[in-house]
N, C-alpha and C positions, 0 to 999 in steps of 0.2 A: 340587764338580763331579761326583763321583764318586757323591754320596748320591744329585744329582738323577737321574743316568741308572739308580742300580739302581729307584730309585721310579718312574722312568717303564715300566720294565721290568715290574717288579714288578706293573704295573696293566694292564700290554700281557697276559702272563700270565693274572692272575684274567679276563682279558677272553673270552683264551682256552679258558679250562680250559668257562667258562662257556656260552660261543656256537658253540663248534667241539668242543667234547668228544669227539664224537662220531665226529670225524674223525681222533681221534688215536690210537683206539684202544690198543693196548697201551702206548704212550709215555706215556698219561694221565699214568699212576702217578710217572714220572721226571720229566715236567714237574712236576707239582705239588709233588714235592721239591726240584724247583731254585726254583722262588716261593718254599717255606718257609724255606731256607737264605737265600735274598737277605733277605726278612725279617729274619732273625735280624744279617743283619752291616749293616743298613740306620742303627741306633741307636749303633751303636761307629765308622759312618764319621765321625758329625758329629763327635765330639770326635777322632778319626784325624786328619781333616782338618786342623783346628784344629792339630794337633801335627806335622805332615807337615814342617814345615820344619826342623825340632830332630831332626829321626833318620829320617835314610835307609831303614832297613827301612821304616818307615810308609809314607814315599814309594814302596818299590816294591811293598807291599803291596796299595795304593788305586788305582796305576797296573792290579795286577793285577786287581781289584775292577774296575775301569771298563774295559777291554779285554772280560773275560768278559761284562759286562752290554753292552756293544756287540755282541760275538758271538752273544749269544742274540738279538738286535733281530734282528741279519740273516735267524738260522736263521728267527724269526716271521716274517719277511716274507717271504722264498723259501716258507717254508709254507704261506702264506695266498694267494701268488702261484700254488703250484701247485694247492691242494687246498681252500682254502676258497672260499666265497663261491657255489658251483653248488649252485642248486636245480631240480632235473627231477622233473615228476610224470607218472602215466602208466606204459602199457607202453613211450613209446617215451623217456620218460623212466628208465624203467630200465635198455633198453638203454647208452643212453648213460652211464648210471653204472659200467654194467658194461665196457663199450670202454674208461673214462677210469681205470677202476681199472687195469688190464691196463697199459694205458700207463704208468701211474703208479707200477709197483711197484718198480722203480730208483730213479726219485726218492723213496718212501718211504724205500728202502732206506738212501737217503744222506743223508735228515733224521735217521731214525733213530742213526744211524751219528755223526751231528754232536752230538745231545742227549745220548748215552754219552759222547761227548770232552767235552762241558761240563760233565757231573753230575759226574767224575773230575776237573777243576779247581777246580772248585764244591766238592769233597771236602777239597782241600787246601787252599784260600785260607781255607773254613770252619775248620781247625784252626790255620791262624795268627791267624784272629780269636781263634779260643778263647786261646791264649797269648799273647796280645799286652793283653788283657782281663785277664788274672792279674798280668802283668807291669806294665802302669799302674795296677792296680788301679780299674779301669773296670768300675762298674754296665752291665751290659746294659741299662737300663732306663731310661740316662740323657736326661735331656732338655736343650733347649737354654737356654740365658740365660733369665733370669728377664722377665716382663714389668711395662715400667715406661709408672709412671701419675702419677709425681710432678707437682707441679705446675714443676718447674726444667727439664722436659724440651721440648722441642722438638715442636712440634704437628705433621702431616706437611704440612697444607696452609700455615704461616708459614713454614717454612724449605725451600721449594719451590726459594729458591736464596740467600744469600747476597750480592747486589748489589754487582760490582766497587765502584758508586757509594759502597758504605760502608766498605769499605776504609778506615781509618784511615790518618795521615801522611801523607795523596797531597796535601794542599788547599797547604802550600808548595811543592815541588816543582814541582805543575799548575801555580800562578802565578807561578813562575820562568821555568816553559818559556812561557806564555801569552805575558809579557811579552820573551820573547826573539824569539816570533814576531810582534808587532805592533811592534816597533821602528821607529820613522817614519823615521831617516835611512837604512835599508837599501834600496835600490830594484834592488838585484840578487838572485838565486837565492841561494837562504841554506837551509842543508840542516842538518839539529838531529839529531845520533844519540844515538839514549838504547840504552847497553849496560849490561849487566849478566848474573850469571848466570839459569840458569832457575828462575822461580818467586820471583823479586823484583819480580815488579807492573810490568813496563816498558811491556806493551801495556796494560796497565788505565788504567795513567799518559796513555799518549799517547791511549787514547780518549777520557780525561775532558778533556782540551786539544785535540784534535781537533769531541769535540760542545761545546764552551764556545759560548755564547751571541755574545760578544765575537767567535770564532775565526768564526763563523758569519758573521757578519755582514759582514766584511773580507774574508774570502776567498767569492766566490759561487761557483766552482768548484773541489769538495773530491771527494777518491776516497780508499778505502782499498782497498790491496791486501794479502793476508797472502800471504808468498812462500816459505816454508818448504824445509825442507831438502833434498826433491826436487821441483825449481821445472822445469815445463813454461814455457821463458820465450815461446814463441810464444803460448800460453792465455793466461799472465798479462797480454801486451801487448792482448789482445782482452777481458779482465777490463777491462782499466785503460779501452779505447776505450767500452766498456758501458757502466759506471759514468760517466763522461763527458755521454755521452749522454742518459742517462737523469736525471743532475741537470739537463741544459740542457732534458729534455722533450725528444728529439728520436730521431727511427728511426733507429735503428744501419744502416747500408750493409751489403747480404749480400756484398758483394763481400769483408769482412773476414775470412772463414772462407777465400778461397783465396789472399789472397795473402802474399809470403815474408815473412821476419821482418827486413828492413829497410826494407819496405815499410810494413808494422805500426808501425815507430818513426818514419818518415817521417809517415806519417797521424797519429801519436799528436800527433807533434809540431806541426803545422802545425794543429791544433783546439786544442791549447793557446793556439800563438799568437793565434787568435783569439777563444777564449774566452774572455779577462781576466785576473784574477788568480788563481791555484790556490794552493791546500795541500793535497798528498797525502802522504800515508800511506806506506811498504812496511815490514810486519809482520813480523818473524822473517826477515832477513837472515840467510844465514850463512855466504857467501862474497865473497869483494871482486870474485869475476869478474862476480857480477850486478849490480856498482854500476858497475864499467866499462862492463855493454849497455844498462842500462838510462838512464844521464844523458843517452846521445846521443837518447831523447826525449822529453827535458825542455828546452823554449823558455828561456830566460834573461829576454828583456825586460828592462825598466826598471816592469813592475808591483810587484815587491817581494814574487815567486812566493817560497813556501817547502816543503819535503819533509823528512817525518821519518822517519828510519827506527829501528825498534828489532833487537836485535842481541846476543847471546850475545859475538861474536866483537871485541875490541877493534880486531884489524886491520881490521873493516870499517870500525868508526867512523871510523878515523884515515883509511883513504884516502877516504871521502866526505866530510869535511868538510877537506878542505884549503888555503882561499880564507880570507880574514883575518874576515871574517863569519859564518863558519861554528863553531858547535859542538857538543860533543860533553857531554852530560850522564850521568853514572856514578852509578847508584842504589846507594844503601844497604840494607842490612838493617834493618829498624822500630829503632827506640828498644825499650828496657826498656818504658816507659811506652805506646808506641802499641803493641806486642805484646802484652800485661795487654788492652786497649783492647781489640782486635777479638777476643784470647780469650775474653772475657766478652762480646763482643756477638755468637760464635757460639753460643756453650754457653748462654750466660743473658740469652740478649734485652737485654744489656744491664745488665742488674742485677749487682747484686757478687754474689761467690765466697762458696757457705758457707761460714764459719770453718773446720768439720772439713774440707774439702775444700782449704784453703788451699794448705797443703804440700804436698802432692801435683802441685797443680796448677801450680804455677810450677816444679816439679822438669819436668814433663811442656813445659811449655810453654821451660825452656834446652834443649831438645833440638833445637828449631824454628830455635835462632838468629838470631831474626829473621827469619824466610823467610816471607813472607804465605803463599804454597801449603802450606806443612808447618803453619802457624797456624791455616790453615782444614781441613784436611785430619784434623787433629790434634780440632778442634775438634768436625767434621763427626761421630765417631766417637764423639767423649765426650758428646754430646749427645741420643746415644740409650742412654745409662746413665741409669742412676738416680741419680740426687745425693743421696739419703739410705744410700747401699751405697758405700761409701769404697773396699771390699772389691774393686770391680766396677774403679773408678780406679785401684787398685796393681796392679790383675793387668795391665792394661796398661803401667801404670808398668814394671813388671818384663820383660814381653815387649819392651820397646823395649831392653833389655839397655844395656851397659857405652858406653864413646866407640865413638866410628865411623872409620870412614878417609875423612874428607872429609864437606863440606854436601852435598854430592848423593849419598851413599851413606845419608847418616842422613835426608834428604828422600825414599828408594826406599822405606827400611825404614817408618817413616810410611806408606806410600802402601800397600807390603805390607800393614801392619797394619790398614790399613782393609779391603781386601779379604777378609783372611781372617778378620774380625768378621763379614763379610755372611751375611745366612739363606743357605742353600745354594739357595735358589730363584733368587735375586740371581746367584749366582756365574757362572753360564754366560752369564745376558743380556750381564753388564760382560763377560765374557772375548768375545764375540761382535763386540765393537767394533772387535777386528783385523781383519777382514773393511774398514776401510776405513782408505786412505791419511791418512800424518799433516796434522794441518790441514784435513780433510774434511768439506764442512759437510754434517753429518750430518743428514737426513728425519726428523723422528722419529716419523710415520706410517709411512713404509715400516718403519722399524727394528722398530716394537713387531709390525704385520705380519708379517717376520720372525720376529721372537722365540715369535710364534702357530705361523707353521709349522714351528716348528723344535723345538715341542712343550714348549719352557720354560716356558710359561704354564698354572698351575694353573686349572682352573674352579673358581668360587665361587657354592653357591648365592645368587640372587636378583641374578647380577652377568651383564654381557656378559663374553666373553670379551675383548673391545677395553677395555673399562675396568680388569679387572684386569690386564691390561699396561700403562695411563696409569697403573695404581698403584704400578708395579714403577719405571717409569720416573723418577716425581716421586720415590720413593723413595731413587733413586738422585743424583738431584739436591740431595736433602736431603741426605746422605751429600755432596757436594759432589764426587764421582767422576765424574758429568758435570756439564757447565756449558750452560747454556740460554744459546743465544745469538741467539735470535730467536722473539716470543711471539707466540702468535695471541689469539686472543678468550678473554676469561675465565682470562686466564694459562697456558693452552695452550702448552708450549714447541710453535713449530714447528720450528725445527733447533737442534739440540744437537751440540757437542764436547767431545773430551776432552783435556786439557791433555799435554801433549809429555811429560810425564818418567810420567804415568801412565801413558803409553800403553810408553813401554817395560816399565813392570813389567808389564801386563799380556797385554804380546807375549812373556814370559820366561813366565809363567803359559801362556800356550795353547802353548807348543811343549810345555811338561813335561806336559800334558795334553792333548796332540793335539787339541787343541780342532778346530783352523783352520791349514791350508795356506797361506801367500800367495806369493802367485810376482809378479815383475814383468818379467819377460822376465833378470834375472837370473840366469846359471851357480846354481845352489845345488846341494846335497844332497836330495835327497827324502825322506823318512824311510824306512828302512829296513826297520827291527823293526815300526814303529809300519804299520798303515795309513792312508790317506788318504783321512779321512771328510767333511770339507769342507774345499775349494777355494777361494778367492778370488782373482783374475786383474787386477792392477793394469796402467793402460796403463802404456807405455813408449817410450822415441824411441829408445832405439838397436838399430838393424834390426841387427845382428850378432848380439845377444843372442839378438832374435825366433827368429832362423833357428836358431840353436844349441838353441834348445826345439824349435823344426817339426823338427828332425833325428833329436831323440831316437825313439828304437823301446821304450823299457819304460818307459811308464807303467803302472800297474796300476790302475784304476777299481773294479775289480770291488767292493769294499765303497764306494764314493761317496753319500754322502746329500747334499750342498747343492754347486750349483755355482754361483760368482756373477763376476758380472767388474761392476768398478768404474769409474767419473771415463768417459769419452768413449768412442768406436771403438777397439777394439784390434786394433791386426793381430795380436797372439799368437796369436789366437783365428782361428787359420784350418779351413778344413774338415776337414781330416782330424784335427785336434787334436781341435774338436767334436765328428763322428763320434767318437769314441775314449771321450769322455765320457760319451756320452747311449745305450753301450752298456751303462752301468750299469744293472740292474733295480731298483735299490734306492734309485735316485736321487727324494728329495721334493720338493728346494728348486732351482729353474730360473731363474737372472736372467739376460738376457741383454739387458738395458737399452741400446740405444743402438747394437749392433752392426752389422755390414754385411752383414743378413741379407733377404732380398728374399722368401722361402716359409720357411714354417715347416717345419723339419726332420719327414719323415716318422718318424723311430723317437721324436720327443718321444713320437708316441699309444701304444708299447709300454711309458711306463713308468706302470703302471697306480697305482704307491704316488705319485705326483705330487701333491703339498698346494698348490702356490705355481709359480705361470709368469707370468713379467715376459718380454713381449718387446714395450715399453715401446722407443719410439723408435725401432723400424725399420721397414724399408722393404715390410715383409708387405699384402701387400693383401686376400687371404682365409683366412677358417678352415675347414679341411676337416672332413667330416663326421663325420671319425676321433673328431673332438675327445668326444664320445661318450663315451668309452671310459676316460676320464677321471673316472669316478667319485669318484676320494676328492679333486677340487680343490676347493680352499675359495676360491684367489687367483686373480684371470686379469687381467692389466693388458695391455692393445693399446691402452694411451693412446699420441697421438701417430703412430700407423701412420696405415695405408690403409684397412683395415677397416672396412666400411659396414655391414654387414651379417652377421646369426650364422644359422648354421643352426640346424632345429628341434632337431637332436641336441643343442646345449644345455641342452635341457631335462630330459637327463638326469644333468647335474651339481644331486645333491640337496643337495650337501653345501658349496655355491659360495657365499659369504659375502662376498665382493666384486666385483665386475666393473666395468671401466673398459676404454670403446673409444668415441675419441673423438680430434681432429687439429684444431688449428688452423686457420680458414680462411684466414684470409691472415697468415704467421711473421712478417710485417713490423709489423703492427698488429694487436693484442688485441681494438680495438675490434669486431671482427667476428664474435667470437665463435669456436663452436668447428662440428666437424661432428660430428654423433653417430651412431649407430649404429640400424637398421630391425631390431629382435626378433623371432619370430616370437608368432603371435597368440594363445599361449597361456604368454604371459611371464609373467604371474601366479603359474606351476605352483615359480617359484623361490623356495619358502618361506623357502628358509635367509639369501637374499638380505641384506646391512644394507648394502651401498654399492653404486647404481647410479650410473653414471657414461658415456656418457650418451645416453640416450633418445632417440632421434628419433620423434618425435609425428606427424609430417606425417599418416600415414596414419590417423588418423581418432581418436576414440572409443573404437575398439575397444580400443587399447594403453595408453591412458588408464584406461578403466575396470580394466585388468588390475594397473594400478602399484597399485590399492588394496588388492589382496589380497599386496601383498609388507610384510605385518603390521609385520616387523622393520625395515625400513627406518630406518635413522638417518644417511645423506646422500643426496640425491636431488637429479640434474638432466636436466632434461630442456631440450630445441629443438625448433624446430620447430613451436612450440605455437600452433593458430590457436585464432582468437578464438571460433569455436563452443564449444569443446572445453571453455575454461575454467571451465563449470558442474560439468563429467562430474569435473574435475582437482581441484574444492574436492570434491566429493562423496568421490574418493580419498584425499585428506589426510585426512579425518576416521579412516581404519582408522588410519593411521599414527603411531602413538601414541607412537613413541622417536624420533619424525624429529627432527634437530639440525638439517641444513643441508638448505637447500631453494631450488634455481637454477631460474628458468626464463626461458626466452628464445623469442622468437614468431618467426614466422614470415616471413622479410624480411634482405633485405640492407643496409648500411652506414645509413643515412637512414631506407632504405622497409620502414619493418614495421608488423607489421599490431598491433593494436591487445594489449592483454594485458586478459582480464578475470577478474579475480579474485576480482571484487564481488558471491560470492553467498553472502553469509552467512547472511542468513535463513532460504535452502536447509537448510544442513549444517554450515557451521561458528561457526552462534550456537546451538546445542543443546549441552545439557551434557556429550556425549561428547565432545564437541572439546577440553576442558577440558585435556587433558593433551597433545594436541597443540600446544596453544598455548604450554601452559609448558616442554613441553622443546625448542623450536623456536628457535635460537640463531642462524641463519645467513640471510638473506633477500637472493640476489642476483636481481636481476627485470632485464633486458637486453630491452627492446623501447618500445611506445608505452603509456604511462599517463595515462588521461584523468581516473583520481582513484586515490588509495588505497587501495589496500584495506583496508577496517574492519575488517577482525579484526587487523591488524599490531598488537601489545601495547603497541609503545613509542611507535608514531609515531601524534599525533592526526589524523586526515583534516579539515583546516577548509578544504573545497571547494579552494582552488588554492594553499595554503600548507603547509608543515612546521612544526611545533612540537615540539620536543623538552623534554617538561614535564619539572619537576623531578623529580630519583632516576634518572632515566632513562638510560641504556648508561653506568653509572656505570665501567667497566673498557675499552670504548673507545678504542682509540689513534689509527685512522686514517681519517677518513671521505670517501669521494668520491662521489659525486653526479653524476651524468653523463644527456645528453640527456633533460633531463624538460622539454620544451615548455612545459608547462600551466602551471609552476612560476612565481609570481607574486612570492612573500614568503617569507622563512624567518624563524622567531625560535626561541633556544636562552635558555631561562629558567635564572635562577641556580640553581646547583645542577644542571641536565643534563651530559654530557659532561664529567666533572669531571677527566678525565684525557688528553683530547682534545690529541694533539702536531700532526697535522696535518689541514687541512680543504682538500678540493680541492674547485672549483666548475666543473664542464668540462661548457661549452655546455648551459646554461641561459639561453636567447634572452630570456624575456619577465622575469628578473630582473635589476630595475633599482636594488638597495640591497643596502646589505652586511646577510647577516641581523641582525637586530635581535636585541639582546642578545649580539652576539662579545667587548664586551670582560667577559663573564663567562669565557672560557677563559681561566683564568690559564695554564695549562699550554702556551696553541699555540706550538709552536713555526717552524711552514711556513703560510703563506696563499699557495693556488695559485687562481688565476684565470684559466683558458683558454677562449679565443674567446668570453670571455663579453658580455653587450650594449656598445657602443658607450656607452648613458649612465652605465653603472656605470664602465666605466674611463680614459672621460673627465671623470666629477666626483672619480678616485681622484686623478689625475695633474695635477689642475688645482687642489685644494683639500689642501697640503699644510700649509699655517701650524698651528701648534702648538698653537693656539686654536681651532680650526676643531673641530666635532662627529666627524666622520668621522676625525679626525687622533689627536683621545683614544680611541677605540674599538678603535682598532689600533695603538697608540703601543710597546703590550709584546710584540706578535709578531716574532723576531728576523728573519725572512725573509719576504718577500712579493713574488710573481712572478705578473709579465699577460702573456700572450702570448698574440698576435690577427694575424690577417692583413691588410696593406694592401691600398689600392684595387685596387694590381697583382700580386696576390696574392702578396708576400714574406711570407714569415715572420718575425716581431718577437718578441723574448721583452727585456721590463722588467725591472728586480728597482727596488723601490720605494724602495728606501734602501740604504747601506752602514753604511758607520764613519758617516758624516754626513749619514746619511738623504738625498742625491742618486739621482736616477735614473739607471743604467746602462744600455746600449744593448748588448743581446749581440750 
């Protein structure tokens, strides 16, 4: 951590010396001596680092190291705050250099004055380096771990993550619990706790028995809930009503957000009752008082309802399964044999252990004692050695030192050890991850954004700056320190967590390193000695605590670089605590995601070092002109406000590389899209632009033709798009040469929109400069009326009123839904397409009257969704079920398959076509 802030330093500096020299006048000389000394001690940190846990001096010497390279940040940015950045020509531009010197020569006085206190600590940490280098006998010249090319090593894109799914020794267990949940003589609520300590696979266990085929099929109403150690149980009761609704296909009631929390388990309950049978989920129990509130809403019936919960705590098991039905399963530690097993299926794909590697490796691997998280973890680490350096395996062997006091102190030191293996580029991203509450399903766009403005992210020539953070990221995935828990296209984690016992070491790492602040409206300690350079602001429900923070009178902001508040509305975050905050000058990082904020704070526009502003989710209705003045923002998120519209002063954000302002039009239904935002008419001017998000087109052409000059673009959506327009919109695409994802939505409400034409290829995108728009072009949502296909779509063949998904085609794939396409006659999906395809939704498609030709090529589907689709299609599904029947083998291997249609007198109906015995249900 230490190495990466003097290098970030270090480069702040040469930047300096270079583009403001001239402004620093006599100090030149002392700055450039403080760059050369950080130099000098930048090669003895890596191996410091490395050693920092075995000898307390090292510790407080890198503590020292990273405090002075934060103090010079500040002194550069007060500097460049006061005195860089003015250029005046002219006589009466020289006056005013002459007034601003005048005023200025105190605060010289006091930069000066600060760069003396630095060079004189700078003096002395430099001579502990020098004896601490004698004393290890450490090369200054030293460099990092060797690079490995072996072929036993782990590629970065195969071991992207390790799949609970392969987890070894789960397939008995799963089929113990499977068959304790499908018991036929049980017809009452039957509640299965699987406890164990952490990092024994309990939740891995109960997902792979939760997604079972079998579990699918018997129970048509399923939820997981993870409930963790500080459980908001009013949220979780409106988790649980969400998830509910959204398996049944149905709008969540807004009324759920104000009412009390017996109100929530009354509602909970009374949609079970009518829902059917359920198997739910509650993840990471770890008190018996949440099994006390939460039963009373849980329906009993006579369906043969089942809830599993998993659990650290045995007392929970035992009071939740109390009824003669009920049990409780206690996991083991792997076998000898399945521990060898998934050892070698991290480190070596599988394959056996070189011989010379043998010993070592099973020494390394009794350390784990069975612990899948310490196996993988263990595994994650050794798999980016070299398997021909045996050399590389004993030094670890040795660093894991003698017994331990306990499985979870010898599973910390494990988790240590992989951390402080990481490149030091790595180290601050993972230690960043305290910034969010345990169990948080982590963004992992917003996160690597983050990690951009927070200046962790090296640039690489011939790269984006957003790629080389998906590469830090997957890196770390591989490493098995974060876990992907939800993918998007192309294996794209979209959110990522981090496993509960990691997360304490790495909460123990940011406080010894000031990394990150977190408050939760909790009494704490503030740090004293240290200051408080990032902040993160967890909600909280006990208003005594709230008030006892709003009371405090010494907080100290004045060095603040990131303030972020996490999970919903926080009343912590009241105005004068804000105020208090955003008087920081030094302040870059601004999330205020969600807040109870109605105008955007006037003193946001004074803080001129500002990289990153999320006020994302509140209630802002306009951007003032201030916003201007904002030069060095790269970020601006006003997704979800009020915000219609940006002033021209935007356009002098050069260095803005995201932007999103855009709101839902109707919270209740998606269907309607969103509402975007009116640019001014020289939006083009935002060269730096790669994420617009999103455009309102209405007004003509003009703003059309402008999206072509924002070169970099690589997501782009735009509304509002009339049917004229669409010539001028392909003519823009063809500049856009990195574009990934690309939304567009016409112009029309719910039903009534106007046409979307896409179809000019001939124009501009059948010439060879399209060539590369076409192939890096990954994302195609189209929201309005299409009267044919557009011919340049790479995957999908346009045959006048059909879809054909030829073979090879979206071979990664997982979820495809298909909504309001009128014209839509036929689908066929030829073998070999979609080859990973889990679910296919078919919603309101009026003039398709057959199930696509070629579905039972998906061996993979696992959901068939059919809504308000023709009356002949789901009157020959519902009438033609015999086992011989054409349409009966086509879909015989899908374990789910649900029609919902409106009757004459417009109810709402939702089928599920089979259970356990393939019978129709009546939701």
């Amino acid at each position: 951590m230490a190495e990466t802030v003097v290098s970030f330093v270090s480069n702040r500096l040469a930047t300096l010396l270079q583009e403001e020299g001239s402004l620093l006048g006599g100090l030149r000389q002392e700055v450039q001596l403080i760059k050369d000394e950080l130099g000098h001690m930048k090669a003895f940190l890596k191996v410091a680092e490395a050693k920092e846990d075995d000898d307390p001096r090292l510790q407080e010497w890198i503590k020292q190291v990273r405090e002075v390279a934060y103090d010079i940040e500040d002194v550069l940015d007060e500097f460049v705050l006061r005195f860089a950045g003015y250029r005046h020509h002219g006589f009466c531009g020289s006056l005013q250099r002459i007034l601003k010197a005048i005023k200025s020569l105190p605060a010289r006085h006091q930069v000066a004055s600060e760069i003396q206190s630095i060079k004189s600590r700078i003096k002395n940490i430099s001579e502990g380096c020098r004896r601490y280098q004698v004393e290890f006998g450490i090369d200054h010249r030293v460099t990092g771990s060797s690079t490995m090319n072996d072929s036993w090593r782990y590629s970065r894109d195969d071991a992207l993550l390790v799949e609970e799914a392969k987890l070894v020794g789960i397939d008995q267990p799963k089929q113990h619990l499977i068959s304790k949940l499908l018991e036929a003589d049980d017809h009452q609520l039957k509640v299965i706790s699987v406890v164990g300590m952490a990092g024994l696979g309990k939740t891995t266990l109960v997902k792979k028995v939760h997604e079972d085929p079998d579990v699918r099929k018997n129970f048509p109403v399923r939820a997981w809930v993870t409930v963790s150690q500080t459980c908001d149980f009013p949220k979780l009761l409106r988790d649980l009503i969400w998830q509910l609704h959204k398996e049944l296909n149905k709008s969540v009631p807004q009324f759920i957000e104000s009412i009390s929390t017996a109100e929530l388990k009354e509602f909970a309950k009374d949609f079970l009752q009518q829902a059917g049978r359920y198997a739910i989920v509650f993840d990471d129990v770890w008190d018996v008082e949440f099994w006390n509130e939460i039963k009373f809403a849980l329906p009993e019936g006579n369906y043969g309802n089942r809830v599993m919960l998993t659990t650290r705590n045995a007392d929970v098991a035992s009071a939740s399964c109390t009824e003669s039905q009920d049990y409780v399963h206690r996991m083991e530690p792997l076998s000898n044999e399945d521990s060898w097993t998934l050892f070698c299926n991290k480190i070596f794909k599988g394959n056996r252990c070189p011989a010379h590697l043998m010993d070592v490796a099973k020494a390394l691997l009794d350390k784990c004692d069975g612990l899948p998280l310490a196996i993988v973890a263990i595994g994650g680490l050794l798999a980016s050695k070299d398997a021909s350096r045996i050399d590389e395996w004993e030094k670890i062997q040795q660093s894991l030192g003698g017994e331990f006091t306990g499985k979870l102190e010898r599973v910390k030191r494990i988790l240590s050890l992989s951390y402080n293996d990481l490149p030091s580029h790595l180290k601050p991203c993972l230690l960043y991850l305290t910034i969010y509450p345990e169990d948080y399903p982590i963004n992992c766009q917003m996160l690597i954004l983050l990690w951009i403005a927070e200046r962790f992210v090296e640039w690489r020539e011939g790269m984006s700056i957003e790629d080389v953070a998906w590469g830090y990221l997957r890196e770390l995935i591989s490493r098995s320190l974060i876990q992907a828990t939800n993918v998007f296209y192309e294996g794209t984690p979209h959110t990522c967590r981090i496993h509960d016992l990691l997360r304490e070491v790495i909460l123990i790492k940011s406080r010894e390193q000031n990394m990150v602040t977190v408050t939760t409206g909790q009494p704490m300690t503030w740090p004293s000695e240290e200051k408080v350079r990032r902040l993160a602001i967890h909600s909280s429900s006990n208003s005594s605590n709230i008030q006892y923070h709003q009371e405090r009178q010494f907080y100290s902001f004045e060095h603040l670089r990131s303030f972020i508040t996490v999970s919903s509305t926080n009343p912590l975050l009241s105005k004068t605590f804000l105020s208090e905050v955003l008087r920081s000058k030094l302040l870059k990082v601004l999330e205020l995601g969600g807040e109870e904020i109605e105008e955007t704070p006037n003193e946001i526009f004074n803080l001129l070092h500002l990289t990153y502003l999320s006020l994302y989710g509140t209630k802002v209705k306009r951007v003032p002109r201030a916003i201007g003045k904002l030069q060095h923002l790269e970020y601006l998120n006003l997704g979800d406000t009020r915000v219609r519209e940006l002033p021209v002063e935007i356009l002098k954000l050069q260095k803005l590389r995201v932007l999103k302002v855009y709101q839902q039009v109707d919270s209740s239904d998606d269907d309607y899209g969103f509402h975007g935002f009116k640019g001014p008419s020289k939006l083009g001017g935002l060269l730096a632009l790669q994420r617009l998000n999103t455009i309102d087109a209405s007004s003509g052409s003009v703003i059309v033709k402008e999206i072509g000059k924002l070169t970099q673009l690589r997501e782009l959506y735009i509304t509002q798009l009339r049917r004229e327009d669409g010539k001028e919109l392909c003519s823009s695409l063809v500049n856009l040469t990195s574009l990934q994802q690309l939304s567009v939505k016409s112009v029309g409400k719910g039903d009534d929109h106007e046409i979307i034409d896409l179809n000019h290829h001939q124009h501009s995108l059948s010439s060879s400069s399209s060539c590369s728009f076409l192939q890096s072009l990954r994302v195609l949502l189209v929201r309005g009326r299409l009267e044919t296909m557009p011919r340049w779509v790479a995957h999908l063949q346009n045959l006048g009123e059909g879809l054909c998904f030829k073979a090879g085609g979206f071979l990664k794939l997982k979820r495809l839904h298909l909504k309001r396409m009128e014209g839509l006659r036929w689908m066929r999906v030829e073998e070999g397409a979609l080859p990973r395809l889990h679910q296919l939704i078919l919603d309101r498609l009026p003039s398709l009257k057959e199930l696509p030709l070629g579905i039972q090529h998906l061996s993979h589907l696992q959901m068939l969704g059919l809504y308000e689709m023709s009356s002949q299609l789901r009157e020959k599904l519902l009438e033609d079920q015999k086992e011989e029947s054409e349409d009966y083998t086509r879909i015989a291997h899908i374990p789910e398959i649900f029609i919902d249609y409106y009757t004459d007198d417009r109810k709402w109906r939702l089928l599920r076509l089979w259970g356990k015995k393939k019978k129709t249900f009546l939701a």
